[in-house]
RODO-2510 file (C-alpha; in nm, 4 decimals, decimal comma):
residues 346
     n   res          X          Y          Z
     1     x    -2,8708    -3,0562     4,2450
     2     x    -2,7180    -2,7655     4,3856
     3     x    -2,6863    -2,4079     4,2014
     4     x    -2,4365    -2,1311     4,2517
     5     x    -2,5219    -1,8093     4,0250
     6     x    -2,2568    -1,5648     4,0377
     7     x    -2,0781    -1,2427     3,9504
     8     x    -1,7826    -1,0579     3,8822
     9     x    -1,6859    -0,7064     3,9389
    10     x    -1,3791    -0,5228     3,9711
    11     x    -1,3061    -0,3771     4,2851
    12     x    -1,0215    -0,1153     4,1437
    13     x    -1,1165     0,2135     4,1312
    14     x    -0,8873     0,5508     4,0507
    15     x    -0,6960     0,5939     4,3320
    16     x    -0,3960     0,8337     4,1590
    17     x    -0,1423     0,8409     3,8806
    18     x     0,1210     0,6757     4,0852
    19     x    -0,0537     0,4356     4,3239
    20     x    -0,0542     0,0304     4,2805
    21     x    -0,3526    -0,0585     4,1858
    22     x    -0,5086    -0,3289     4,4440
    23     x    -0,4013    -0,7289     4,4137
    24     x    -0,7559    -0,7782     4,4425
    25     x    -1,1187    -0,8867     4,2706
    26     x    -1,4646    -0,8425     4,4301
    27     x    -1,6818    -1,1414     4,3486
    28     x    -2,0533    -1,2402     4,4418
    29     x    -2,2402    -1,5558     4,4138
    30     x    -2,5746    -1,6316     4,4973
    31     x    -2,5956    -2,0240     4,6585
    32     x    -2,8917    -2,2522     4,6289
    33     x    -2,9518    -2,5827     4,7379
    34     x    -3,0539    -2,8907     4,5809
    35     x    -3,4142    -2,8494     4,6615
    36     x    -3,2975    -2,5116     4,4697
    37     x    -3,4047    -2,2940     4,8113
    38     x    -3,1482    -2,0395     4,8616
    39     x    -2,8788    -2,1016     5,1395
    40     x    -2,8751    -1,8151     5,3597
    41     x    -2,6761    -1,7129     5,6945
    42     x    -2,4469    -2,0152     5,6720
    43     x    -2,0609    -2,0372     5,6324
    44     x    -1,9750    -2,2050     5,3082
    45     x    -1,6750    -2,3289     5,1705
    46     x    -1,4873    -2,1841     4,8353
    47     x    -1,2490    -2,2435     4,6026
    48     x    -1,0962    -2,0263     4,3555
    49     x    -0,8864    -2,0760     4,1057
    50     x    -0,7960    -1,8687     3,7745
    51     x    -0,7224    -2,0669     3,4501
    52     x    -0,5101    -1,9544     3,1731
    53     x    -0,5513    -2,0071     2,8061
    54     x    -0,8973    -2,2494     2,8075
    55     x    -1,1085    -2,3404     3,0862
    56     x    -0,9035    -2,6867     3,1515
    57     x    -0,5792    -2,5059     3,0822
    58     x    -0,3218    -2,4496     3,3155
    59     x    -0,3926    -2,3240     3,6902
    60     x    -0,2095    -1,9893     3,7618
    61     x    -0,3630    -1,9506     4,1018
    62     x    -0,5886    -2,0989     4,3525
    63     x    -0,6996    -1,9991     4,7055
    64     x    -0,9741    -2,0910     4,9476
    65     x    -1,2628    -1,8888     5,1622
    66     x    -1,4673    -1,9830     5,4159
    67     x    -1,7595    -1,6627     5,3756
    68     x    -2,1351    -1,6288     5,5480
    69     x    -2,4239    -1,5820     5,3026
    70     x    -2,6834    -1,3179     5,4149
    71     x    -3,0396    -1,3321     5,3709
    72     x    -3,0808    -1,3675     4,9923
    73     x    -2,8205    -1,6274     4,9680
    74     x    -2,5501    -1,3880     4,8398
    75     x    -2,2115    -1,4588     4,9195
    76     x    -1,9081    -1,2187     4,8832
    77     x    -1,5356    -1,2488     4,8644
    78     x    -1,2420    -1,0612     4,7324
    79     x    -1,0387    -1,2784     4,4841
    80     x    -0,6460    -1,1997     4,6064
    81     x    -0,7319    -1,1969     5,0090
    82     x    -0,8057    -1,5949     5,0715
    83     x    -0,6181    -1,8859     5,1707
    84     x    -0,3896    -1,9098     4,9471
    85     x    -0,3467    -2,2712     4,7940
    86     x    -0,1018    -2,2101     4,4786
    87     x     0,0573    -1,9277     4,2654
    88     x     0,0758    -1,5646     4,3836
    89     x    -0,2318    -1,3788     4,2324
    90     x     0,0361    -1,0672     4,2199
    91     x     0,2113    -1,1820     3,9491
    92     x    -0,0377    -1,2951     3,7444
    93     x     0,0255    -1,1792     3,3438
    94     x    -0,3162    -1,0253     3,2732
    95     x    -0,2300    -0,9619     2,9080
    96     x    -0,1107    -1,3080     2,8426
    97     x    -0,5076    -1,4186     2,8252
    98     x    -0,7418    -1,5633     2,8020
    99     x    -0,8556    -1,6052     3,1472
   100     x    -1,0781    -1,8229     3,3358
   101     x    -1,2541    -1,7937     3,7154
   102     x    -1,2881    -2,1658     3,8151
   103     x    -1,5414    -2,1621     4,1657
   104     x    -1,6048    -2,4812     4,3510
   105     x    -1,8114    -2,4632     4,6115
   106     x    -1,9354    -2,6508     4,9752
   107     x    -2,2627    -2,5631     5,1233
   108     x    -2,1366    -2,7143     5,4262
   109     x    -1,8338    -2,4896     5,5451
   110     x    -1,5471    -2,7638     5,4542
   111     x    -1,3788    -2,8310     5,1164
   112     x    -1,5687    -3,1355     5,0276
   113     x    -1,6712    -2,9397     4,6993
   114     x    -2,0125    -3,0399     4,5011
   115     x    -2,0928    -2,6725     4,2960
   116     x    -1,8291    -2,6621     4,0142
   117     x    -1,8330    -2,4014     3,7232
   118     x    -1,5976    -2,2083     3,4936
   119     x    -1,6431    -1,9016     3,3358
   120     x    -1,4225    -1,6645     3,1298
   121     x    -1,2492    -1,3273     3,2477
   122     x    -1,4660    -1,1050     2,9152
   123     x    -1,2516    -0,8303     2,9800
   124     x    -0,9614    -0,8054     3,2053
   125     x    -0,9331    -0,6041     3,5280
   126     x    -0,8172    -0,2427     3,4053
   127     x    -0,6030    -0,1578     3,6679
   128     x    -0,4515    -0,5280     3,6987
   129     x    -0,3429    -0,4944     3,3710
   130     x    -0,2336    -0,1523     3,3460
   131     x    -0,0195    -0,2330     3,6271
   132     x     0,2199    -0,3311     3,3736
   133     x     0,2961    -0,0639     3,2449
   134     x     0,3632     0,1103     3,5549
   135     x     0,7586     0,1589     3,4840
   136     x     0,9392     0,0591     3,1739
   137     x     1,3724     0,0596     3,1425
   138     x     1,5710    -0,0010     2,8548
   139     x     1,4579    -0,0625     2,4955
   140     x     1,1102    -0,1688     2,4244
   141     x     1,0833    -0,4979     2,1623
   142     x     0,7527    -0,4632     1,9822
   143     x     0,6277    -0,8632     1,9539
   144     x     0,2640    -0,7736     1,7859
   145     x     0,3137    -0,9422     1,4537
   146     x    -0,0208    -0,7403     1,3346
   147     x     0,1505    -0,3944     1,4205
   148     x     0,5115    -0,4966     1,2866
   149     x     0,2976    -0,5972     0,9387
   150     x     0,1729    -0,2017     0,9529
   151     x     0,3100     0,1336     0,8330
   152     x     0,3154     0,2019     1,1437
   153     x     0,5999    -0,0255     1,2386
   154     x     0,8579     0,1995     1,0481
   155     x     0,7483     0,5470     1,1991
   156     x     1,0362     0,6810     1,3488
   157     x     1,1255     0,9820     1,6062
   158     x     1,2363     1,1987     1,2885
   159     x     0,9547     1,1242     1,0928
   160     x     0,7445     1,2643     1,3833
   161     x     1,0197     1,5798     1,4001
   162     x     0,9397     1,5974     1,0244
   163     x     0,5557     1,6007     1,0694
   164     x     0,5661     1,8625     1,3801
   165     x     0,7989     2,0958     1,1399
   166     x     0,6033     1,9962     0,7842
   167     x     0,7276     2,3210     0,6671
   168     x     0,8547     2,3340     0,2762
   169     x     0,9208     1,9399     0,2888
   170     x     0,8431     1,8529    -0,0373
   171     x     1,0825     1,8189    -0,3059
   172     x     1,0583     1,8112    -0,6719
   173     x     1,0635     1,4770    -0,9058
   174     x     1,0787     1,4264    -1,2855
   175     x     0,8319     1,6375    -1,4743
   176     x     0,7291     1,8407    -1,1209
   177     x     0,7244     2,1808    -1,0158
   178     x     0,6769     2,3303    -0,7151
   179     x     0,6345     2,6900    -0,6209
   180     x     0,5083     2,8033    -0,2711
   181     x     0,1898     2,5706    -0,2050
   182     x     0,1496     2,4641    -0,6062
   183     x     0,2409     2,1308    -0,7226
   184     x     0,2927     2,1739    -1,1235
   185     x     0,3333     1,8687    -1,3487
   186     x     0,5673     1,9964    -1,6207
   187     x     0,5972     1,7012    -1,8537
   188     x     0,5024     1,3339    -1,9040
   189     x     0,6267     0,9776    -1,8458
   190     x     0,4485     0,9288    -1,5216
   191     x     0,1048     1,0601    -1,6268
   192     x    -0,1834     0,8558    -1,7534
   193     x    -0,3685     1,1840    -1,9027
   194     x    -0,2628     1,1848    -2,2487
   195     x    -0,4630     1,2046    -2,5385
   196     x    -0,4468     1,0800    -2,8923
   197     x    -0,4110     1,4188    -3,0554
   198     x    -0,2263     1,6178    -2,7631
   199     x    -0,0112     1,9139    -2,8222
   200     x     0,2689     1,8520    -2,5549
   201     x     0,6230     1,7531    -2,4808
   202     x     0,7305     1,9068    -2,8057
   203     x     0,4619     1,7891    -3,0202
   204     x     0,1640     1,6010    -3,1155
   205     x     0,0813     1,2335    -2,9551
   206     x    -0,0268     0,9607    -3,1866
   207     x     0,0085     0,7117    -3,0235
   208     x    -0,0388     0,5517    -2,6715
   209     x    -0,0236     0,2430    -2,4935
   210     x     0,0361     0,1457    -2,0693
   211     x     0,3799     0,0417    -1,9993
   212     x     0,4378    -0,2076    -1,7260
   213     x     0,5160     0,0115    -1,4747
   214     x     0,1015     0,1094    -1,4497
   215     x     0,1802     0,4512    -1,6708
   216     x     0,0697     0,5612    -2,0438
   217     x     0,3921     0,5625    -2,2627
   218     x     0,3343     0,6455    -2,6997
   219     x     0,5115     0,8280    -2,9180
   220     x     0,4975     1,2159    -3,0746
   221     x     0,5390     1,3322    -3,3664
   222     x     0,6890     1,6710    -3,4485
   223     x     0,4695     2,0006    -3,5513
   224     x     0,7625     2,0921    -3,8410
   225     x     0,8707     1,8872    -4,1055
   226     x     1,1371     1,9177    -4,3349
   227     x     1,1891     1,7512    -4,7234
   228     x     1,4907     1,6017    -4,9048
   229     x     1,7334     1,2978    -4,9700
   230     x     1,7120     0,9584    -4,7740
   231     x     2,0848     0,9299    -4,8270
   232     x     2,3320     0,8941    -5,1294
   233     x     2,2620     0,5819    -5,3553
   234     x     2,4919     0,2904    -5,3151
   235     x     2,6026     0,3756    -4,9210
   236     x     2,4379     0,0541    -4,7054
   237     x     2,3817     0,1266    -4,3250
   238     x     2,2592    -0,1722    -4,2065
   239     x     1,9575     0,0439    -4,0854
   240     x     1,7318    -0,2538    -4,1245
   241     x     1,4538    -0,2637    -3,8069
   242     x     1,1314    -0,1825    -3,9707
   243     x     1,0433    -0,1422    -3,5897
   244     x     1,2836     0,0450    -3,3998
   245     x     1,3605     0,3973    -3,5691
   246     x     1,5739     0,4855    -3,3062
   247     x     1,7882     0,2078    -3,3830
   248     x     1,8305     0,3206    -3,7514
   249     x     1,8473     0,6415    -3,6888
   250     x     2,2040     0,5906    -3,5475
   251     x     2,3273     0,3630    -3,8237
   252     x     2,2889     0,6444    -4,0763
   253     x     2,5613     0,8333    -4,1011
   254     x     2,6119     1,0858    -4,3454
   255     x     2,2132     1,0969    -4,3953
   256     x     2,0894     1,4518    -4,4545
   257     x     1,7536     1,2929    -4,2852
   258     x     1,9519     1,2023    -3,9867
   259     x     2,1376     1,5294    -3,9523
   260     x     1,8419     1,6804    -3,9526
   261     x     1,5995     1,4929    -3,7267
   262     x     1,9425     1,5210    -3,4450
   263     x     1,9547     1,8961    -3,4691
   264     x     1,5733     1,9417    -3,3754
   265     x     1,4858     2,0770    -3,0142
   266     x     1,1431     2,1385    -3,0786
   267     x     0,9615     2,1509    -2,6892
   268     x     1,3309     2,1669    -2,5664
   269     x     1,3909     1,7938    -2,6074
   270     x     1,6645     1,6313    -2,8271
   271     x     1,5771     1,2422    -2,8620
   272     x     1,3877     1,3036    -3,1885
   273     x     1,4533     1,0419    -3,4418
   274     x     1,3461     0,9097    -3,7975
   275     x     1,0487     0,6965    -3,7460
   276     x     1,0920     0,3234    -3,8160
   277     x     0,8424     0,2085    -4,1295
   278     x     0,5831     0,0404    -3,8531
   279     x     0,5950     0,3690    -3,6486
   280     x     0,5275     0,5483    -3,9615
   281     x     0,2401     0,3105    -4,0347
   282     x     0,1010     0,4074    -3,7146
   283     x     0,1584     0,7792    -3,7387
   284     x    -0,0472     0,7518    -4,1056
   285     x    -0,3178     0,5368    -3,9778
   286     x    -0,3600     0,8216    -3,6229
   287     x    -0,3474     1,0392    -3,9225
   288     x    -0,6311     1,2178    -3,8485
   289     x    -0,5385     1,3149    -3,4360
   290     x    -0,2123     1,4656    -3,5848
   291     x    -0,3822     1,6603    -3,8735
   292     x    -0,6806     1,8407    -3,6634
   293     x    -0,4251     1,9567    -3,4060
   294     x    -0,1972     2,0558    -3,6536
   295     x    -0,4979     2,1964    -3,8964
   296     x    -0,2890     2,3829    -4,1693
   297     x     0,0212     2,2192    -4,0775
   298     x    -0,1249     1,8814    -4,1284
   299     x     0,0509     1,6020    -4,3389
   300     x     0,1030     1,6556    -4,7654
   301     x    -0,1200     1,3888    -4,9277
   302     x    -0,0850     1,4901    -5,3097
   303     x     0,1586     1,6513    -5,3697
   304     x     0,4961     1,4887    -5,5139
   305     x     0,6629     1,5243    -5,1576
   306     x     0,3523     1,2899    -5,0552
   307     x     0,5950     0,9849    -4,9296
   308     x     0,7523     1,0375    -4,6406
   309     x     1,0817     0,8537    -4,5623
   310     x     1,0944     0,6257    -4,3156
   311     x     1,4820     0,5226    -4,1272
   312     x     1,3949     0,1405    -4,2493
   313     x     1,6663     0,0600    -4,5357
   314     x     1,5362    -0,1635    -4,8132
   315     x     1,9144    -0,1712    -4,9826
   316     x     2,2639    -0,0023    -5,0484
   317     x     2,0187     0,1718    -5,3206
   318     x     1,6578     0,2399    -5,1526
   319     x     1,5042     0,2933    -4,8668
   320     x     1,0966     0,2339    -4,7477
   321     x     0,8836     0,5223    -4,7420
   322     x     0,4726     0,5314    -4,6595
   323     x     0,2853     0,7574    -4,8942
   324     x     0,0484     0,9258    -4,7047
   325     x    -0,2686     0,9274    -4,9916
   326     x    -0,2796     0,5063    -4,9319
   327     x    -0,0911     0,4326    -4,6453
   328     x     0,1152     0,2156    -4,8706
   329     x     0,4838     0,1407    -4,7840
   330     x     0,7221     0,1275    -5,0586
   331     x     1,0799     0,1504    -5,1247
   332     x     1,2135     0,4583    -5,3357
   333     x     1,5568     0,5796    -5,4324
   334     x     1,7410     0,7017    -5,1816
   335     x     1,8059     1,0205    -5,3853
   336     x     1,4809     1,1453    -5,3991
   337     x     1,3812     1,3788    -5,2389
   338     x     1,0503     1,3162    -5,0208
   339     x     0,8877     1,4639    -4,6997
   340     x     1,0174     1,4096    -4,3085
   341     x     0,8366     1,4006    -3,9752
   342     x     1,0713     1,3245    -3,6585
   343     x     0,9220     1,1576    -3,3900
   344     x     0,9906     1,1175    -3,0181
   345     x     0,9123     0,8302    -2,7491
   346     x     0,7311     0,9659    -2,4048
***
């Protein structure tokens, strides 16, 4: 059985920024017999030939040497220089890989070839490959499916203008401030830092929840109230939703209530509203959030103001209201007068 041990090194060293880098490997192999005795000072017989893809796939180039061992058996050739058999080792596409070095070898001098082995190319020949690079006209197509999946891929020359300027680039969204190197948040809806119990946006929050969009969202009720009339008896206003005050709100026309709640700008905002009598449910059971911000100013609970209206309409004669000693809804005479909290969505 005969051996051949061999290996590869790349001849290419720096030889300048503009030079062309050599078409041309260095490879070694050390040759043994059958008897496994090393074959030294004889001419043997070579084949080369460089694989692409697997080590049966398809033959990009091939050539033949006819080199002397020396005294240890080692053998020498440069891949690029021999007999060439196929291909043209110069246009080889070193970063279409992988490669494979495919020697065949005849201890006798000829071509009658009985070493065979295959091995891959573990890293390709620097310079070889760089030699691809070594001019570049019109526009470049960028193929790499992992970079055109990146960020990356939509960096463009004035994003880099941008970055080498980054002076004063930021500009102000919803609810932001910005002043010199401070970023200020000014106001909710994109937050998720409020509190049950919060004295902000115009008021106090009592209640929260997270919207679908990944931020808190809730509702605030004001720090004044007022007291009087739901609206004249008899008048219907088809302000029915015992869930959406907003909704009722702007059915009742001609309601002292609703006057009132539309002229408020506590905080600076002007989408206050009569609460619905399910918000106002909610605002009396969060009760206690509401009443140790507001302290003094916290809600009546005995006195005959207690109820406080709600924008639901029971009939062309009443109205719901949620007394705020039981958390009871009821409906009442629109005449009478009873307390009023508006109440604001964030």
């Amino acid at each position: 059985m005969k051996k051949l041990i061999f290996t590869l090194s790349v001849f290419v060293l720096s030889i300048g920024a503009f030079a062309q880098a050599p078409q041309k490997m260095s490879y070694q192999a050390v040759v043994r017999n059958s008897s496994d005795a090393l074959v030294i000072n004889q001419s043997v017989g070579m084949q080369i030939s460089i694989l692409q893809g697997t080590t049966s796939g398809t033959e990009v180039y091939k050539e033949r040497h006819f080199p002397n061992t020396n005294t240890n058996g080692l053998v020498s050739v440069e891949i690029g220089t021999g007999v060439v058999v196929s291909g043209d080792f110069s246009t080889i596409d070193w970063a279409n890989g992988p490669f494979f070095i495919k020697t065949e070898t005849d201890i006798n001098g000829g071509s009658n070839y009985t070493i065979t082995g295959t091995s891959q190319f573990l890293s390709v020949p620097y310079a070889l490959h760089a030699k691809t690079a070594d001019s570049v006209t019109g526009t470049i197509t960028e193929t790499d499916p992992i970079f055109s999946a990146s960020v990356a891929s939509g960096i463009t020359g004035t994003d880099t203008t941008n970055w080498n300027n980054k002076q004063d680039q930021l500009v102000a969204g919803s609810n932001i401030t910005i002043v010199g190197n401070t970023i200020s948040a000014t106001g909710g809806g994109s937050s998720n830092d409020f509190y049950l119990g919060q004295d902000t946006l115009g008021g106090i929050v009592f209640y929260i929840y997270m919207g679908s969009d990944g931020n808190q969202h809730g509702l605030i009720v004001s720090k004044n109230e007022s007291e009087g009339g739901w609206q004249s008896n008899g008048t219907a206003t088809n302000a029915t939703r015992c869930w959406d005050g907003v909704y009722n709100t702007g059915l009742m026309t001609g309601s002292p209530l609703a006057t009132y709640v539309n002229l408020l700008t506590d905080g600076g905002f002007t989408d206050w509203y009569l609460p619905s009598i399910d918000e106002l449910s909610i605002l009396w059971r969060n009760r206690f959030h509401v009443n140790n911000a507001l302290n003094a100013g916290g809600f009546k609970l005995l006195s005959k103001a207690a109820p406080y209206w709600s924008s639901t309409e029971f009939s062309a004669i009443s109205a719901f209201y949620c007394g705020f000693s039981n958390g009871l809804p009821a409906n009442y005479s629109k005449a009478n007068a009873c307390s009023v909290r508006a109440i604001r969505a964030f």
